[in-house]
C-alpha positions as CSV (number, residue, x, y, z in Angstrom):
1,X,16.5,-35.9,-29.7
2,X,19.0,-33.5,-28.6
3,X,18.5,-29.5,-29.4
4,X,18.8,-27.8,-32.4
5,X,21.8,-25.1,-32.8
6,X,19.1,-22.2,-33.0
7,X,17.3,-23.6,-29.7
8,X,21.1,-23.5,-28.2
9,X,21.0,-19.8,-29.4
10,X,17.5,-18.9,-28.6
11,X,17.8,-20.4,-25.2
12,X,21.2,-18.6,-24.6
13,X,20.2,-15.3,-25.7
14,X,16.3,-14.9,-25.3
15,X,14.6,-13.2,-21.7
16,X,11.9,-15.6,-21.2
17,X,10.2,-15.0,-17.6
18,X,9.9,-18.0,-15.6
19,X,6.1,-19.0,-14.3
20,X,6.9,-20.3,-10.8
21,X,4.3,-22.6,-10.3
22,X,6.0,-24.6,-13.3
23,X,9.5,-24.1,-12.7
24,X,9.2,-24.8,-8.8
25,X,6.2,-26.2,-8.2
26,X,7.3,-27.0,-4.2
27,X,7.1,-23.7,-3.9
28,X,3.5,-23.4,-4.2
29,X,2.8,-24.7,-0.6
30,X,5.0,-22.3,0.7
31,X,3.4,-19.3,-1.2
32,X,0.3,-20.6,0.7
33,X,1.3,-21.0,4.2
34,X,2.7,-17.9,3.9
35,X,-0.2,-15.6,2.6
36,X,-2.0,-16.9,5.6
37,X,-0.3,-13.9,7.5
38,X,-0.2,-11.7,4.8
39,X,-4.0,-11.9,5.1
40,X,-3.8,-11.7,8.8
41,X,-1.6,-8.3,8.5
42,X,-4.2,-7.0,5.6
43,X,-6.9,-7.6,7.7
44,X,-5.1,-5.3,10.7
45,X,-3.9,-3.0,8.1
46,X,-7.0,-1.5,6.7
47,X,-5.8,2.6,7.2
48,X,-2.1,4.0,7.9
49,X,-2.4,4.3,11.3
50,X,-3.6,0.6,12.1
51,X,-0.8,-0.6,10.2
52,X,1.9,1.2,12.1
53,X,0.2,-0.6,14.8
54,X,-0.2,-3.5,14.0
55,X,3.5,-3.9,12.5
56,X,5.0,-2.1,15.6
57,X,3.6,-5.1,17.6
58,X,5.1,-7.7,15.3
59,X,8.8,-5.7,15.4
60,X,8.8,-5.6,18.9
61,X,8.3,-9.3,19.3
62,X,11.0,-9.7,16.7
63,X,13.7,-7.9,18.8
64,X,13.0,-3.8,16.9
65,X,13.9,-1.7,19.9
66,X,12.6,2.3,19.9
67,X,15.2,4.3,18.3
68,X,16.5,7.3,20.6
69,X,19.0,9.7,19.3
70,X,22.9,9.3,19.9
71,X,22.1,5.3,20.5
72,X,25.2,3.3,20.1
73,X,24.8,0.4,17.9
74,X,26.3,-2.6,16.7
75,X,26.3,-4.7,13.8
76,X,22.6,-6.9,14.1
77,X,21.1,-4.4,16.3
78,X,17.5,-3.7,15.4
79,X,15.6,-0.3,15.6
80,X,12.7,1.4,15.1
81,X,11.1,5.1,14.7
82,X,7.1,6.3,14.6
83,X,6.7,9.3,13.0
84,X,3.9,11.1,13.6
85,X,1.5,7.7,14.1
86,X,1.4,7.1,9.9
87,X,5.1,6.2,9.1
88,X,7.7,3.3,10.5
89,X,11.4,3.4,9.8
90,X,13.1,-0.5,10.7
91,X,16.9,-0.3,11.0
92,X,19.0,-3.3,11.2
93,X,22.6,-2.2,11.7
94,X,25.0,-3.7,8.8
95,X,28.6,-4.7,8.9
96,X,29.6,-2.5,6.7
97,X,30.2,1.5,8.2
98,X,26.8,3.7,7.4
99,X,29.1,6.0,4.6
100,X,29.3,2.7,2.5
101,X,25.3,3.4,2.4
102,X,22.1,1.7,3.5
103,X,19.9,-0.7,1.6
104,X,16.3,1.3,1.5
105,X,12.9,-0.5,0.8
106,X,10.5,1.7,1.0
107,X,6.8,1.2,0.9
108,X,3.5,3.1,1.4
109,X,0.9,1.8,3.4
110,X,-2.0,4.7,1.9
111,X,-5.1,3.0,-0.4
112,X,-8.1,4.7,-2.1
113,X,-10.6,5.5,-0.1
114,X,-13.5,7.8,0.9
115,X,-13.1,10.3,3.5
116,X,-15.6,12.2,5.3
117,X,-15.5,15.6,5.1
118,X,-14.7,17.7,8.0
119,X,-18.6,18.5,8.8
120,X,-20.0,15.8,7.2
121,X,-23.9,14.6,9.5
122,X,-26.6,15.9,7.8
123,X,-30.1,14.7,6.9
124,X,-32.2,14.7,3.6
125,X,-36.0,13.4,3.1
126,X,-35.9,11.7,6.8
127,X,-32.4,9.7,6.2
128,X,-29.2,10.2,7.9
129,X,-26.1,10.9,5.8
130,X,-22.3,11.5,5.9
131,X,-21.0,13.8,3.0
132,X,-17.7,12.4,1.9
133,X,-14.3,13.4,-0.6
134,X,-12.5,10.4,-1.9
135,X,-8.7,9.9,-0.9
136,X,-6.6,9.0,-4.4
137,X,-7.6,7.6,-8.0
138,X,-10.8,5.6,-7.3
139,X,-13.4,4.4,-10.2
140,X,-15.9,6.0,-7.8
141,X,-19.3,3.5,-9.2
142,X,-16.9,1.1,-7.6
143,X,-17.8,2.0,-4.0
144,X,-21.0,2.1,-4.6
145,X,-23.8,-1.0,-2.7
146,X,-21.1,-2.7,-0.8
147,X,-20.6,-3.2,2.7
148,X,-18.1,-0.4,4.1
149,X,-16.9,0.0,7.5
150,X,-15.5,3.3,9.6
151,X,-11.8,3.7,10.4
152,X,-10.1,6.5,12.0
153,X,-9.4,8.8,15.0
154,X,-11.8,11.5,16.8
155,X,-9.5,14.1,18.6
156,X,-11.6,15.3,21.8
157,X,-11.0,19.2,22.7
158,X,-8.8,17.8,25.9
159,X,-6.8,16.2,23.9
160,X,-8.2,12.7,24.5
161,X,-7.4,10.7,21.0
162,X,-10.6,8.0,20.1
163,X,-9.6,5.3,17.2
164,X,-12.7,4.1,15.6
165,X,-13.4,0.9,13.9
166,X,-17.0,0.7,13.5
167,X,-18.3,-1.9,11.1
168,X,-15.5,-4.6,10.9
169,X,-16.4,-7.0,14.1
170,X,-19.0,-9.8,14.2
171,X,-22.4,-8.3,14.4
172,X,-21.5,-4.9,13.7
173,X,-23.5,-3.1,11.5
174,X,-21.9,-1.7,8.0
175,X,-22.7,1.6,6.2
176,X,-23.1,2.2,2.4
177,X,-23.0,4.1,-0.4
178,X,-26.5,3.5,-2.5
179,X,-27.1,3.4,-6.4
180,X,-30.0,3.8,-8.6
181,X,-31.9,1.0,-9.9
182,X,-31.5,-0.2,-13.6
183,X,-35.2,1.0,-13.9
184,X,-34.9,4.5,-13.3
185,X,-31.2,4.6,-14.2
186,X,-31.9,5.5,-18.1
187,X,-30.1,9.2,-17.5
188,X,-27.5,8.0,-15.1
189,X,-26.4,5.1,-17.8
190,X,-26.1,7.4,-20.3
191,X,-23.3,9.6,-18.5
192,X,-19.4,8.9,-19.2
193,X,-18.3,5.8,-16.8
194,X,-15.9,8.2,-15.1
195,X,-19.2,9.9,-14.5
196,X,-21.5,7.4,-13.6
197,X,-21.3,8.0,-9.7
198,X,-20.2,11.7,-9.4
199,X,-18.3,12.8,-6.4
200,X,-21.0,14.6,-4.0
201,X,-22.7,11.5,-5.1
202,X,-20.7,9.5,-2.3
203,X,-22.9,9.9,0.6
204,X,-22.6,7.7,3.3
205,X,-26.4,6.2,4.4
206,X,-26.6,6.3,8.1
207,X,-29.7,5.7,9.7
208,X,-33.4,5.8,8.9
209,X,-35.5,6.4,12.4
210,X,-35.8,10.0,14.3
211,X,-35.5,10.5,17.9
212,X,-38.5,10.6,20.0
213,X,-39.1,14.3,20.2
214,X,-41.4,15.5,17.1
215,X,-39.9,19.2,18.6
216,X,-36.4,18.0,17.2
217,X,-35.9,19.9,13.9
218,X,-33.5,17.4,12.5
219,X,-34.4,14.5,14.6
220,X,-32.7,11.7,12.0
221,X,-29.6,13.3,12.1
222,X,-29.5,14.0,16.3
223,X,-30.4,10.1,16.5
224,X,-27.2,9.1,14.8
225,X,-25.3,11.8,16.8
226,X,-26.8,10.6,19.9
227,X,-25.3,7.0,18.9
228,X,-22.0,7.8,18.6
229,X,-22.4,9.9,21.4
230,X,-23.3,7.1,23.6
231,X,-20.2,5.0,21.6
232,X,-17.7,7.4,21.4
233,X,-18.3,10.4,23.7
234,X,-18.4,13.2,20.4
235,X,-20.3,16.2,19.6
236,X,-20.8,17.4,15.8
237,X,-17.7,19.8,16.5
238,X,-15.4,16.6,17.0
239,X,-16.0,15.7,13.3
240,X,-13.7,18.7,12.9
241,X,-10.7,17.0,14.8
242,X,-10.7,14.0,13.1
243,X,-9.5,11.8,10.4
244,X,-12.4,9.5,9.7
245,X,-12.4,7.6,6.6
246,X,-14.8,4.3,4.8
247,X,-12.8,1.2,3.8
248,X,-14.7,-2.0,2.4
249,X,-15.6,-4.5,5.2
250,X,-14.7,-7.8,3.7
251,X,-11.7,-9.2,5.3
252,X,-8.6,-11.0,2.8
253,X,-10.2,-14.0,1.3
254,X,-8.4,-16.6,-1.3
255,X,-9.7,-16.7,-4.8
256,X,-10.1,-19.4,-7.0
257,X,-10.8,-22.3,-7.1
258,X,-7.1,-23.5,-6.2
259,X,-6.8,-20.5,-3.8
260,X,-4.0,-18.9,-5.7
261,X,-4.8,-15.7,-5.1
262,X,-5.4,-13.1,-2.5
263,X,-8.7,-10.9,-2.9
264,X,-8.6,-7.5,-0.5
265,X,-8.2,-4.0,-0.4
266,X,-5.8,-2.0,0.1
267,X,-3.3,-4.2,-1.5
268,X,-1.8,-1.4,-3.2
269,X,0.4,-1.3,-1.2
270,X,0.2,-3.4,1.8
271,X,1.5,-6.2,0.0
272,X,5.1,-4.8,-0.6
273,X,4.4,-3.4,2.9
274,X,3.9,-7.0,4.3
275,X,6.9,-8.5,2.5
276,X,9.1,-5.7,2.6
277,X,8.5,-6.1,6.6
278,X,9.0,-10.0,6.9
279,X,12.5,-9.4,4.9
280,X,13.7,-6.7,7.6
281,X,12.7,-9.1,10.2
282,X,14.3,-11.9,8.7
283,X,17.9,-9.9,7.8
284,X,19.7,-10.8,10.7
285,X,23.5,-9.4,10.3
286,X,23.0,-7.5,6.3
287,X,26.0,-6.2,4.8
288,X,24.3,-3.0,4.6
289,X,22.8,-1.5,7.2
290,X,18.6,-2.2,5.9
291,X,16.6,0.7,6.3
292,X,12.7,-0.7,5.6
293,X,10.0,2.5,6.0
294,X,6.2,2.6,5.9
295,X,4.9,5.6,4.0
296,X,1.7,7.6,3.8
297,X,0.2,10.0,1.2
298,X,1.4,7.9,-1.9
299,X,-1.8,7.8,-3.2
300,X,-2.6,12.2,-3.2
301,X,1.2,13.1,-4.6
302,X,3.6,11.9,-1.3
303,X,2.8,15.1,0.1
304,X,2.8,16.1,4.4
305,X,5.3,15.9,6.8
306,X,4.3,12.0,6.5
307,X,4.4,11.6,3.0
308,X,8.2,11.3,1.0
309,X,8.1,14.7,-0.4
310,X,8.9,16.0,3.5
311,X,12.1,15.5,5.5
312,X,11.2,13.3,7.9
313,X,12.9,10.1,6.8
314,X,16.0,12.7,5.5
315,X,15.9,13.8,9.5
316,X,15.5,9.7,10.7
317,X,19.3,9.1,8.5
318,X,20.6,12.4,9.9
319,X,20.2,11.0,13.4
320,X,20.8,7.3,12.4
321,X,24.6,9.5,10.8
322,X,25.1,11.3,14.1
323,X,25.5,7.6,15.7
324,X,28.0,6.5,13.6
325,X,29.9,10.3,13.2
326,X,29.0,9.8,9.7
327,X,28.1,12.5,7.0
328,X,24.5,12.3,5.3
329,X,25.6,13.0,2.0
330,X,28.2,10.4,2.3
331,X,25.7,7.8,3.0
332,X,23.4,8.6,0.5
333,X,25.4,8.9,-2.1
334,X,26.5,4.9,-1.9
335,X,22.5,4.1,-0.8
336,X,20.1,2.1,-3.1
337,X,16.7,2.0,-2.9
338,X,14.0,-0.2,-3.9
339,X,10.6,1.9,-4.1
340,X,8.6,-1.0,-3.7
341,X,5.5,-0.3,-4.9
342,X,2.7,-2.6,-7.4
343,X,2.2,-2.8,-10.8
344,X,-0.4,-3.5,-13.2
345,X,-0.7,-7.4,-13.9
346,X,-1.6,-7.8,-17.8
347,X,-5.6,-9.0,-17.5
348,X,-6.2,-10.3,-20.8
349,X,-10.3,-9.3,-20.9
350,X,-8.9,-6.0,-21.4
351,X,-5.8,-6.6,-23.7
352,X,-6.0,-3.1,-25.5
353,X,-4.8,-1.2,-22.8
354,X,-1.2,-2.7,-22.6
355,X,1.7,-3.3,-24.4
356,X,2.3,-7.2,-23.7
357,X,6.0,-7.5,-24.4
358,X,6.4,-5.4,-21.4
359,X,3.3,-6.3,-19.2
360,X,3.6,-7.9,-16.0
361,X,2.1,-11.4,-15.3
362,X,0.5,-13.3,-12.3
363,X,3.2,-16.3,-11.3
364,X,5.9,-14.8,-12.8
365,X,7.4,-12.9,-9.5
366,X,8.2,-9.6,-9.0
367,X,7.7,-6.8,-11.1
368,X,11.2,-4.5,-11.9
369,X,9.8,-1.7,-13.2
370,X,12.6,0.7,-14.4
371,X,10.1,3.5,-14.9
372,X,7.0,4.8,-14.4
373,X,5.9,8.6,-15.3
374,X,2.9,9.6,-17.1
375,X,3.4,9.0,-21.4
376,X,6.8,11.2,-22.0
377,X,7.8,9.3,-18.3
378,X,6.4,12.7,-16.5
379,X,6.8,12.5,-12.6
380,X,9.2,9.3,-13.2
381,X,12.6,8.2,-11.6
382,X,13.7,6.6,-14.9
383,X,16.5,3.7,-13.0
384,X,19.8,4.0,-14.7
385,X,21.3,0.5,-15.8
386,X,24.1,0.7,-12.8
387,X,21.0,0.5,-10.7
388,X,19.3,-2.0,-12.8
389,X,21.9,-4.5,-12.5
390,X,22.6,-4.3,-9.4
391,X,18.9,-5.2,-8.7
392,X,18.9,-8.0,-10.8
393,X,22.4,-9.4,-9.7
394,X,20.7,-9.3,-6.0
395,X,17.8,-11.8,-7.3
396,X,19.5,-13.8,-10.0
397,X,21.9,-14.8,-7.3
398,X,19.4,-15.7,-5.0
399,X,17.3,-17.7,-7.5
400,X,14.7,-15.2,-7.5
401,X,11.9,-15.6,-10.7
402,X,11.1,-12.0,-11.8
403,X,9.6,-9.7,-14.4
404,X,10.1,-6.5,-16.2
405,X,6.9,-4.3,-16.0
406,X,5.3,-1.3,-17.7
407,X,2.2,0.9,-16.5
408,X,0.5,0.6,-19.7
409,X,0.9,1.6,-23.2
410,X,3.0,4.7,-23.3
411,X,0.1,7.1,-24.1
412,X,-2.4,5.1,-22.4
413,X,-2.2,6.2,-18.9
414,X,0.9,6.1,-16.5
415,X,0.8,6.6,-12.4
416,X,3.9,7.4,-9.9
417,X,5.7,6.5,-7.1
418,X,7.9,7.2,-4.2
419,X,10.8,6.5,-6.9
420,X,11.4,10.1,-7.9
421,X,11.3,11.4,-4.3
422,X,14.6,9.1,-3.2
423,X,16.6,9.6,-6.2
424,X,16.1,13.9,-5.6
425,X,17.6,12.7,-2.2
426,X,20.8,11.7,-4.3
427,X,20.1,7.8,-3.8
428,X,20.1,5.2,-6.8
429,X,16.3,4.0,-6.7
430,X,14.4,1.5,-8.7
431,X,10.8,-0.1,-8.3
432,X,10.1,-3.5,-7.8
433,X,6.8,-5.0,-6.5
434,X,3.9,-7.3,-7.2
435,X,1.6,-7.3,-9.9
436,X,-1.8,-6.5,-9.4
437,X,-5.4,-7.1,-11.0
438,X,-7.8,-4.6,-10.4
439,X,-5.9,-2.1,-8.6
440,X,-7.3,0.8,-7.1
441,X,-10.4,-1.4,-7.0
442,X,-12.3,-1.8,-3.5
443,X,-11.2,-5.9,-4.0
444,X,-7.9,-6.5,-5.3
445,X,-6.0,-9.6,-6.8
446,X,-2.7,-10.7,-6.1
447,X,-0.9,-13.9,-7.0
448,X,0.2,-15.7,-3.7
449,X,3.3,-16.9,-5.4
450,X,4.3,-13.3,-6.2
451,X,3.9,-12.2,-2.8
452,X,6.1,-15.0,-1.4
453,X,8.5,-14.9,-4.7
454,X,8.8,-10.9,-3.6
455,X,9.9,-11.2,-0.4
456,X,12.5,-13.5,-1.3
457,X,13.7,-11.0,-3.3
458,X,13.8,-8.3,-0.5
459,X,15.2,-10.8,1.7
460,X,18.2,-10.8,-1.1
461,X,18.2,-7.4,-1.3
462,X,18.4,-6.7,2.2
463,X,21.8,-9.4,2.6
């Protein structure tokens, strides 16, 4: 039986969001084979600095040379900048002249976390502790009793720069943040959620025997000093040079029964990181010059000289303009951006919270999200349609499955991104990323056809 004039009309008319795993089921294996090195980059990835690292390594062996100033380039030539340790810029020169603009995507590679503060070793009632502040919008009883490992980097007075990452390899031993127990917890459980764990609540348990000297004052706390002493060659002064921070200590896993989906942290953002990195490599000679950086400081407001609200990547396209004799304004003004960065995916145990008609859902691809903001769209970019349709011209043509997404019910909540920092540098921007379950959560859940599904779309964007 053939279809119905009104199914003619519906289907010709109606926006119905394809689910991939339906629509192109082959693509399921690929979504798999390649979330094996998503995981692989995640696991490499867990703090800014490790993933400027760790994708340096992987750009190198796909041709990226270092960018130097006044470097004369040609169409297919691939660069690539450091700033500062916690930001990458990728260039891969276009055939078109820079004034005709670049093709930005632009993620940050900042999560929630819990940093030490800068004199943090003390001891309490014969334990050893760290004092900590957490780093971004964390539901702080969520870091409580779980296995959490130490990342960072120890400046010594001579200049000497130590990375840590204590907690991570086979056999190392993890650190944790403890909780009451449900039997004395009667007063705690009747606090607000938000209020459950309070923030100088976060202390770090480190150790639980003394040095063998009962003249030692605070011999708990000298025994863990003495230890990473003996690991790291730092005094209780070098806590004051450093950037030490706690991450949870599970690597990626799959979850679900079919393996489906990635479970990790840091996800927000690493994924349109990861994605938005195996596109540059994969654009080859673009149209438009692709300009793919790594961000920091998302997660506190974009703010530093390695966050977007600072001119470093303005400086990066100044020099990239003095190559070509080019003006900056020019090439701005003809750039588009993608501000890749995640979305909420709709979780239906908690269906009050969103408005469904413009949620985002796992399977369905990547998330377009026109806007973000806080309920009157506070803080947000706001895409205009020329910048919508261009977006989803580049996908559509490609045969890319994607979504239109929404932070929430308009008064519910709301969030940012890098979005509103590129368009005040004059340059059409719109977000597009992956949905997410559990966000901000020490574990997070991504679909692995939405991973793979989004960097098809970069790919497109970046041809």
């Amino acid at each position: 039986m053939g279809k119905t004039e009104g199914q003619k009309l519906e289907e010709k008319l109606f926006f119905k969001p394809k689910h991939i795993a339906k629509d192109n089921p082959k693509d399921i294996e690929k979504a798999m084979e390649f979330a094996e090195g998503y995981k692989t980059f995640l696991d490499h990835s867990k703090i800014e600095r490790e993933c400027v690292s760790y994708s340096v390594a992987l750009a190198e062996k796909a041709g990226y040379k270092p960018f130097s100033r006044g470097i004369k380039t040609k169409t297919g030539d691939k660069f690539y900048y450091v700033n500062r340790g916690k930001n990458l810029y990728l260039v891969t020169i276009g055939k078109k002249p820079l004034n005709e603009g670049i093709h930005f995507n632009i993620a940050h590679i900042d999560s929630p976390r819990i940093d030490l503060k800068p004199n943090p070793l003390y001891e309490t009632e014969e334990l050893a502790y760290f004092k900590t502040h957490y780093y971004g919008g964390i539901k702080k009883y969520q870091w409580t009793t779980i296995p959490l490992a130490l990342h960072g980097r120890i400046m010594l007075a001579d200049g000497k720069a130590i990375d840590v990452d204590f907690g991570e390899k086979p056999g190392d031993p993890v650190l944790v943040i403890t909780d009451l127990l449900p039997h004395l917890g009667r007063a705690q459980g009747e606090r607000k959620l938000n209020e459950g764990i309070k923030g100088e609540e976060l202390n770090i348990l480190l150790g639980s025997l003394p040095v063998d000297d009962k003249e030692v004052k605070e011999a708990f706390k000298l025994r863990v000093l003495s230890i990473l002493h003996d690991k790291y060659g730092i005094t209780e002064k070098d806590f004051m040079r450093s950037e030490l921070t706690l991450v949870p200590a599970q690597k990626a896993v799959d979850v679900g029964l079919d393996s489906s989906m990635v479970g990790a942290y840091g996800q927000d953002d690493k994924v349109c990181a990861y994605t938005a990195l195996m596109a540059e490599f994969d654009c080859k000679k673009p149209e438009y010059t692709s300009l793919t950086a790594l961000v920091d400081k998302e997660e506190i407001g974009s703010t530093g000289n390695t966050g977007m609200e600072s001119d470093a990547l303005l400086h990066f396209v100044e020099d990239l303009a003095e190559c070509e004799g080019e003006r900056v304004r020019d090439i701005l003004r003809n750039s588009i951006c993608l501000s890749s960065d995640v979305n909420a995916a709709y979780d239906p145990t908690f269906p009050d919270v969103y408005e469904k008609q413009n949620s985002s859902f796992f399977n369905h691809g990547p998330v377009l999200t026109k806007y973000t903001g806080v309920r009157g769209k506070g803080g947000s970019n706001d895409a205009s349609a020329e910048t919508m349709q261009k977006v989803i011209g580049y996908m559509e043509d490609a045969g890319v499955a994607w979504q239109i997404g929404e932070l929430g019910k308009v008064d519910e909540g709301g969030g940012g991104t890098i979005a509103m920092f590129m368009g005040n540098m004059d340059v059409d921007t719109v977000d597009l990323g992956v949905a997410v379950l559990s966000m901000h959560a020490p574990f997070e859940l991504t679909a692995k056809l939405d991973v793979y599904y989004t960097y098809k779309a970069f790919l497109a964007f970046n041809r």
